[in-house]
C-alpha positions in Angstrom: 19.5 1.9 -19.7 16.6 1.7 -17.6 17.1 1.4 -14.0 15.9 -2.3 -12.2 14.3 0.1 -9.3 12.1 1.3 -11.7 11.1 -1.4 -13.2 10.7 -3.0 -9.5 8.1 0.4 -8.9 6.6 0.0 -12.2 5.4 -4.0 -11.0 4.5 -2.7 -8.1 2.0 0.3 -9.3 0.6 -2.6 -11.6 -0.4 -4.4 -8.7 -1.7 -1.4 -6.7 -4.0 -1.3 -9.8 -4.9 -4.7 -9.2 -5.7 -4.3 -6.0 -7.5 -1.6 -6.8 -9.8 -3.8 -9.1 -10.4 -6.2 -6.1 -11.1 -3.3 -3.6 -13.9 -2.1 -6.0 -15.3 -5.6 -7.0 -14.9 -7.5 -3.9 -17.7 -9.5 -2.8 -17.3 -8.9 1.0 -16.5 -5.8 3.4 -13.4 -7.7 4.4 -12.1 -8.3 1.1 -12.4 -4.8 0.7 -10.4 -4.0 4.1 -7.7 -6.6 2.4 -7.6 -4.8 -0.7 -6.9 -1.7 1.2 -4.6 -2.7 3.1 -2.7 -4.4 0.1 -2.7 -1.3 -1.7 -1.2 0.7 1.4 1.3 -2.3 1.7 2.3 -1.9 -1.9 2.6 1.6 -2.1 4.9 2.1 1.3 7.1 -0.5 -0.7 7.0 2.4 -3.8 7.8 4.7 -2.0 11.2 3.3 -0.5 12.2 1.9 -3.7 11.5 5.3 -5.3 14.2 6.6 -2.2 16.3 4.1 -3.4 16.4 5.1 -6.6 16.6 8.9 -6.4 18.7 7.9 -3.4 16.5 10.6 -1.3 15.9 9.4 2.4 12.8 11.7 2.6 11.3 9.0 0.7 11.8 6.7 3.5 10.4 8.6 6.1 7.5 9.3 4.1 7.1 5.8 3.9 7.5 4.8 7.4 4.9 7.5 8.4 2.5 6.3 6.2 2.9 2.9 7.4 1.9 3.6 10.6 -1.0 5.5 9.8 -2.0 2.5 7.4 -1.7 -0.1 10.3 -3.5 2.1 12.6 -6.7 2.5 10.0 -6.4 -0.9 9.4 -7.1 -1.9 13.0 -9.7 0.5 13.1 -11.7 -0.8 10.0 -10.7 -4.3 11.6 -12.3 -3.3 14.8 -15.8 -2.0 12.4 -16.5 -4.9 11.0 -16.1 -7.4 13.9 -19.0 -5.0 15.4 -16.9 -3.3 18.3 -17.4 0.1 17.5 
């Protein structure tokens, strides 16, 4: 039987893909920064269902470090395009 965490990971790799698709089509810059930050969004939530599943908390930490480098470069490409830098 397959695992629901995986499935739950599977979803969620489908719509880093999608966002993906919107990061490389989008019309604007900022739906570009919103596509990134989407995809960093989604794949910190991989990542600790992946640690749920293998049940490995170095999953977690991962996670939780990437997420704060994500929300840093976020405010940094935030701070680009309003034209402070």
């Amino acid at each position: 039987m397959i695992d629901p965490w995986y499935v739950a990971a599977f979803l969620l790799v489908i719509l880093v893909c999608l966002a993906l698709v919107r990061l490389f089509l989008g019309p604007t810059p900022a739906d570009r920064a919103v596509a990134v930050d989407t995809v960093n969004t989604l794949s910190v939530a991989v990542l600790i269902l992946l640690g749920v599943a293998y049940q490995q908390i170095i999953f977690i930490d991962v996670a939780i470090v990437y997420a704060v480098l994500s929300f840093v470069s976020t405010l940094y490409i935030a701070k680009y395009l309003g034209g402070e830098l």
